[in-house]
N, C-alpha and C positions, 0 to 999 in steps of 0.2 A: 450355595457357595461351597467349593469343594476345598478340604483343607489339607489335605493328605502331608502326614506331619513330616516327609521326609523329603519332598520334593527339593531339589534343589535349585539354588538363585543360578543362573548362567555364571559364566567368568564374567562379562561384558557387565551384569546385574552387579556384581561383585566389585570390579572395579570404578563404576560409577560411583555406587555408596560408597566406599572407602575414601573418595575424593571429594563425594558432601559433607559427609561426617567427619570428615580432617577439617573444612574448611568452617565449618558451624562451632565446633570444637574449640576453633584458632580464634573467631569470635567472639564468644564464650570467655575465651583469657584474657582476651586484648579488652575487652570489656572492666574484668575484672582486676586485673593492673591498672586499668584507669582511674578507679574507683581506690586506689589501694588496697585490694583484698588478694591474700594471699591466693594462688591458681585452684582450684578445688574447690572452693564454697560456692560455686554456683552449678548446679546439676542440668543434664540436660533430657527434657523428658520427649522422647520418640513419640509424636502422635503417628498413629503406626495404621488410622482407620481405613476402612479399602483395603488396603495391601498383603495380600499373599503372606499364607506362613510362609514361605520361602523366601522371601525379604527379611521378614521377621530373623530368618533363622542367620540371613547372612549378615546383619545387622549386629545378631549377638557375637556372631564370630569375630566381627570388629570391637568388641569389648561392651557396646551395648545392651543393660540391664536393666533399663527402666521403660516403660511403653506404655503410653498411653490411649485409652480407646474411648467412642464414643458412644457405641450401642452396646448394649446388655448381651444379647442373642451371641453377635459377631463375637466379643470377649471372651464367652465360652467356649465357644466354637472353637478360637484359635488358642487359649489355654490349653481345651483339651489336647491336642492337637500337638502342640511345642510342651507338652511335658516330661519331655526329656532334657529340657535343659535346664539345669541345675543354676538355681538363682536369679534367674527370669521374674522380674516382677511387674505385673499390671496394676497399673493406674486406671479407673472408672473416671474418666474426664467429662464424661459426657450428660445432658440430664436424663435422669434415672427417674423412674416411677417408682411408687413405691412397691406395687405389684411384680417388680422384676427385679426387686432386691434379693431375691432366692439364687438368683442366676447367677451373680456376678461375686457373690458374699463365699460363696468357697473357693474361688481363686486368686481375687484381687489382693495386692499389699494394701492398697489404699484405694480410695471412692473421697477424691477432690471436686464431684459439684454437689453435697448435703444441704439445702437449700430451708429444712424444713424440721421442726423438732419430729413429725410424723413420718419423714422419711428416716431418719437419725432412730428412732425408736424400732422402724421394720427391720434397717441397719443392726443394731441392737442385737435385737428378737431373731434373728437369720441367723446372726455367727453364735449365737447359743447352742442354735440347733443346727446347722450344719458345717459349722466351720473346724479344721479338725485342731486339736488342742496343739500341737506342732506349730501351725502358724502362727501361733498367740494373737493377740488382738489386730481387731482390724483398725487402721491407720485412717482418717480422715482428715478435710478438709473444709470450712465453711465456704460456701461458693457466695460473695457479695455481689449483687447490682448495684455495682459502684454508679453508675450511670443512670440508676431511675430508669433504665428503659424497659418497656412493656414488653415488648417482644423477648427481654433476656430474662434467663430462670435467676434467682439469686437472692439471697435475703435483704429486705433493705437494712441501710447503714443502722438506725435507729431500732432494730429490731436483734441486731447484734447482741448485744450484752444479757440478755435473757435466752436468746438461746443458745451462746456458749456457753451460760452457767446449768442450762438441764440439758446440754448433752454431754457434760463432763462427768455426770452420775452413773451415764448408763454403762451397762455392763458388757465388757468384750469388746470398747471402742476405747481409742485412744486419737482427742480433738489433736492434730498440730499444725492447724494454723487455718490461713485464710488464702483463698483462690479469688481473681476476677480476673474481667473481659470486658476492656476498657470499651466506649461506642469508638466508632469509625471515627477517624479523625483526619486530615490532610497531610499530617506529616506524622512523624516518631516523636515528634516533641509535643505535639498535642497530647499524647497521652502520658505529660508527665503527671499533671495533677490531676488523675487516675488513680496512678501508679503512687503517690505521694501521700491521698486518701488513703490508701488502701492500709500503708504505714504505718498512717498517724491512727486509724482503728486498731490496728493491733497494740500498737504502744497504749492506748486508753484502755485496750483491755491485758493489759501486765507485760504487753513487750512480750521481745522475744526467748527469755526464760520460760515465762508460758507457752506462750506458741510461735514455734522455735521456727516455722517455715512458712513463706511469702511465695505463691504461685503465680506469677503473674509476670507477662512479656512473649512473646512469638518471633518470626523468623524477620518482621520490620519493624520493632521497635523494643528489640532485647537488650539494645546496649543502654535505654533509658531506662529500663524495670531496673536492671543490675544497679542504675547508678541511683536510685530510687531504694535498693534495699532486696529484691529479688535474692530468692536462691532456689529456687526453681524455673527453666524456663522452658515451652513448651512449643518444639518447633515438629513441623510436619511437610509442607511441601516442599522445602529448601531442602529436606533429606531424602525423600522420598519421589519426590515425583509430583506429578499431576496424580489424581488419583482416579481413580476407572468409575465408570458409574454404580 
């Protein structure tokens, strides 16, 4: 994958995104007035996987700062790559081995699928040793399989509260909160009690004083996470495109 960190997006590139990202955005508010909440407590996070630093970069030109990725490899790749932009921060969305926590742990702000007090400890053990003291701690997330389902990585519900209580010891991480991915459903409303679960876990485990951020909702069912408690929400194709193989 070639990432040449200067390429740049077309005008045509340019003015597409500017007209997803205004309209994802408008969303986003209309969501959150819904709900009563003032405009701004709901963030929007770029899954940005596939896609050219060059998107990347004209995405930031549009004010976007937060991006989310999927693979380990790709991450660095294009970290290295977009390191000239001041304030750029990557999201680790995606499931992480423990083996390729080295890779992602000196650039990511945050790693939102930690699924594993063994993954949470390499986590740990990585930003010891190579994360630089400037970025101060790395920012996590518990990834839940709200859903029970096999195929998805995630902790289950009932294993919760023991392991937010030994990853909140470890050193150079910082838990704030909880991330899921609701099953397929038929509509946006199907995934409210999901999204509802996912709530009432955080509140049993001290609410959002503790763990101040809720991950959870996509580009077909954002306006039910928001109205649910969301303040993360994590859109990709709506902004981006189809994505290339």
């Amino acid at each position: 994958m070639s990432l040449a960190s200067h390429e740049q997006a077309s005008l045509y590139e340019k003015e597409v995104l500017s007209e997803r990202f205004a309209a994802e955005r408008a969303r986003i508010e209309l969501a959150e007035t819904s709900v009563g909440h003032a405009p701004g407590q709901v963030r929007l996070l770029a899954v940005s996987k596939k896609q050219p630093a060059r998107v990347i970069r004209a995405a930031y030109e549009l004010g976007q700062r937060d991006f989310g990725e999927n693979y380990a490899q790709e991450l660095a790749e294009k970290a290295e790559a977009l390191r000239d932009l001041e304030g750029l921060r990557w999201h680790m969305i995606g499931h992480l081995q423990t083996n390729k926590a080295r890779l992602v742990v000196p650039f990511v702000h945050n790693v939102s699928s930690v699924d594993s007090l063994r993954l949470a400890s390499e986590l740990s053990k990585q930003a010891e040793q190579r994360r630089a003291p400037e970025l101060g701690e790395l920012e996590i997330l518990v990834q839940v399989n709200i859903g029970r389902e096999s195929q998805k990585s995630g902790a289950l519900p009932e294993a919760l509260p023991e392991l937010v209580e030994a990853v909140m010891t470890l050193p150079r991480l910082r838990l704030q909160g909880l991330l899921c991915i609701p099953p397929d459903t038929p509509n946006a409303e199907g995934a409210r009690t999901f999204f509802r679960a996912l709530f009432e876990l955080r509140e049993a485990l001290g609410g959002a004083q503790r763990l101040p951020e809720l991950s959870m909702g996509m580009s077909s069912d954002l306006e039910v996470a928001v109205s649910e408690g969301a303040n993360w929400v994590r859109i990709g194709t709506a902004l981006f495109g189809e994505r290339s193989a």
